[in-house]
C-alpha positions as CSV (number, residue, x, y, z in Angstrom):
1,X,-17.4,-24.4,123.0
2,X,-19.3,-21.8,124.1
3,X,-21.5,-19.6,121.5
4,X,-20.6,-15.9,120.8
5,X,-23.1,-13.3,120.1
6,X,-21.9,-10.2,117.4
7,X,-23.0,-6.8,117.3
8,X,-22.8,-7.0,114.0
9,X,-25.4,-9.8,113.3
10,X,-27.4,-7.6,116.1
11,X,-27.1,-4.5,114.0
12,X,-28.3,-6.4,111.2
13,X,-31.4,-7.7,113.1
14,X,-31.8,-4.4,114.3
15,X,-32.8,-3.5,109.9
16,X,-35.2,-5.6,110.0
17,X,-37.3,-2.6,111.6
18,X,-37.4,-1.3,108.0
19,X,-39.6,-4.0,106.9
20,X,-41.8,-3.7,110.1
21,X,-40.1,-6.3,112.0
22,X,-38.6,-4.4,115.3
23,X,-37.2,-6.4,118.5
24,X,-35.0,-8.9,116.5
25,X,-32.0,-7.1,118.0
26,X,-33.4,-7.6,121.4
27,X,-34.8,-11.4,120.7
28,X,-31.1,-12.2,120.0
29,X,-29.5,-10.6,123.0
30,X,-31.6,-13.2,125.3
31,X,-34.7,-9.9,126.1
32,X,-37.7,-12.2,125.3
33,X,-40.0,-10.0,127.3
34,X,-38.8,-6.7,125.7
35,X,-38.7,-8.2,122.3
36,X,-41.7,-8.5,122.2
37,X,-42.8,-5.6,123.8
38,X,-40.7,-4.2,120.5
39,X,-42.5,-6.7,118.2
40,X,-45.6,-5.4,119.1
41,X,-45.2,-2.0,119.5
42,X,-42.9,-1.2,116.5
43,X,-40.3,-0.8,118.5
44,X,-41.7,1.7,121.0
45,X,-43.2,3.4,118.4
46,X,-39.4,3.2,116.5
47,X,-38.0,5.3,119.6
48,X,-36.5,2.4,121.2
49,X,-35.5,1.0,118.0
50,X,-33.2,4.6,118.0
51,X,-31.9,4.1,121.4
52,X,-31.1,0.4,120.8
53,X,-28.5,1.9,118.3
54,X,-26.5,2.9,121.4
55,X,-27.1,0.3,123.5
56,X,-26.6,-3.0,121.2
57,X,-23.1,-3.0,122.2
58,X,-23.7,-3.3,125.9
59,X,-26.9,-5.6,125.1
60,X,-24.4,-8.5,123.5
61,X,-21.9,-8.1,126.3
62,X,-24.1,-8.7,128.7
63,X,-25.4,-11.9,126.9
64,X,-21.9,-13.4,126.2
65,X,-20.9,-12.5,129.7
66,X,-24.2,-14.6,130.6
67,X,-23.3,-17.1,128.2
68,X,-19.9,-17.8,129.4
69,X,-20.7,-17.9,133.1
70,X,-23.3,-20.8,132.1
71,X,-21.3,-22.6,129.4
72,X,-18.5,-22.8,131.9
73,X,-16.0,-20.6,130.4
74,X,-13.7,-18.5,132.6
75,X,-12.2,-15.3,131.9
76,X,-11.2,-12.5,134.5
77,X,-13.1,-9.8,135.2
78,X,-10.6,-6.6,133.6
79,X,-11.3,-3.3,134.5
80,X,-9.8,-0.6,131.9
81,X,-9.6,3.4,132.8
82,X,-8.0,5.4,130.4
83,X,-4.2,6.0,130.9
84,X,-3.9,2.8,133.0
85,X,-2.8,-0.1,132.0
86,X,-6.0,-3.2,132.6
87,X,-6.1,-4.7,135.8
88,X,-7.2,-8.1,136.9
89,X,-9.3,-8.6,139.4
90,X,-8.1,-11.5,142.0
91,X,-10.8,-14.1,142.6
92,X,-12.2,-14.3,146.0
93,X,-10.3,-17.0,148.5
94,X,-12.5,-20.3,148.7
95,X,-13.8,-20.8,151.6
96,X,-11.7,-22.4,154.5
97,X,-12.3,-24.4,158.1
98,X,-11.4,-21.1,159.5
99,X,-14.1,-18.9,157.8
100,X,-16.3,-21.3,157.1
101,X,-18.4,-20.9,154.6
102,X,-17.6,-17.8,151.4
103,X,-20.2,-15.8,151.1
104,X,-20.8,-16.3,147.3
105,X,-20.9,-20.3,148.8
106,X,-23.3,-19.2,150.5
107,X,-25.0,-16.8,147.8
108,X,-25.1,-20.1,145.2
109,X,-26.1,-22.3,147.7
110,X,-29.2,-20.2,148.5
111,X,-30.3,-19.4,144.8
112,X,-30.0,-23.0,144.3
113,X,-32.5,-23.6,147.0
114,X,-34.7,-20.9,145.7
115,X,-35.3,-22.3,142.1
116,X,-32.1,-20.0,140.5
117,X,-34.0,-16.7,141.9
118,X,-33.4,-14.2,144.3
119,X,-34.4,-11.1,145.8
120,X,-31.7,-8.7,147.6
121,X,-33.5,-9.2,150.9
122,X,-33.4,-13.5,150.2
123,X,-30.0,-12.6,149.4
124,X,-29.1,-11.0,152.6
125,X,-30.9,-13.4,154.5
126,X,-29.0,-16.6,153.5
127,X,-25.6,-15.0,153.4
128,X,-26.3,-12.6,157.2
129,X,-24.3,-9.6,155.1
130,X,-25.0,-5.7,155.4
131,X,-27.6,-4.7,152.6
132,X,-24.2,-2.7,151.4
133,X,-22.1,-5.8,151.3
134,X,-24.8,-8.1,149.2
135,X,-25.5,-5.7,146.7
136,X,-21.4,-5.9,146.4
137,X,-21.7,-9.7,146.2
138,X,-24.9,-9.7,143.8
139,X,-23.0,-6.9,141.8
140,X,-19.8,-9.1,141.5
141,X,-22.1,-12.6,141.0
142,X,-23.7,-10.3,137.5
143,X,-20.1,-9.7,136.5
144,X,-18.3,-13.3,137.1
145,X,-21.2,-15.0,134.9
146,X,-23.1,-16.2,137.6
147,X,-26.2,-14.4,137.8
148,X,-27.9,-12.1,135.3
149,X,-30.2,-9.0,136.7
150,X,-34.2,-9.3,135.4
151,X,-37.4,-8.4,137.2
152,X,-40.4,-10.5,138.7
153,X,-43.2,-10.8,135.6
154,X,-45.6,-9.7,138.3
155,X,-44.7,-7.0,140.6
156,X,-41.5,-5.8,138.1
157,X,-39.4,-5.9,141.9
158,X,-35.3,-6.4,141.2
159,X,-34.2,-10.2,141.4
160,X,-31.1,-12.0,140.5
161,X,-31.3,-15.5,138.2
162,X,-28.7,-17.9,139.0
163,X,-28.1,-20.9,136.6
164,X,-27.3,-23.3,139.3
């Protein structure tokens, strides 16, 4: 079974600002790195604590979308507009004889060869896609569960982590 984050417990870690403990919110929705940025900072000086008011929603979304891409559990992507009823979005075709290899295949196969990281350019090297079409693919790897969106700890450039 795979574990479930809640806005709720998030909110409540989110109090613990009051008693000069900020971040907790963030430490629980897998951001290590700006957690503790928050921990030591009081929270951006308790101006990010505000904004994380908004975005703790989105925050634990993310992570459970994380968490059930790498926990194995499988739920369609649903896109909701007002006035419409949800739509589900149709898995890509696997790969066949005829087209050889998908490029998400190809995408997977790459970041597995890379450590679980990639940048947009590796990304568009391995699969031979227009820099249109990978960011498409990449975008569409973030939402299925397969990769989640960070930045390198040294030069802060975009890059994709795959749990492969």
């Amino acid at each position: 079974m795979q574990p479930q984050l809640s806005s709720g417990t998030a909110y409540l870690l989110w109090l613990l600002c009051f008693i000069g403990i900020c971040g907790g919110q963030r430490f629980y929705s897998g951001k290590v790195g700006s957690g503790l940025l928050y921990l030591f900072t009081c929270g951006l000086f308790g101006f990010g604590q505000l904004i994380d008011l908004a975005l703790i929603p989105g925050m634990v979304r993310d992570r459970n979308t994380y968490l059930s891409g790498r926990y194995g559990g499988v739920t369609p992507a649903v896109t909701v507009n007002i006035g419409q009823l949800p739509q589900v979005q149709q898995p890509q075709p696997a790969a066949s004889p005829a087209n050889k290899t998908a490029p998400m295949q190809k995408l997977l196969r790459a970041a597995q060869e890379n450590g679980g990281m990639l940048s947009i350019a590796q990304a568009a090297m391995f699969t031979e896609l227009e820099p249109e079409e990978v960011k498409a693919l990449l975008h569409n790897a973030e939402k299925l569960g397969y990769a989640e969106v960070t930045n390198d700890d040294k030069t802060g450039a975009v890059r994709y982590r795959f749990d492969v």
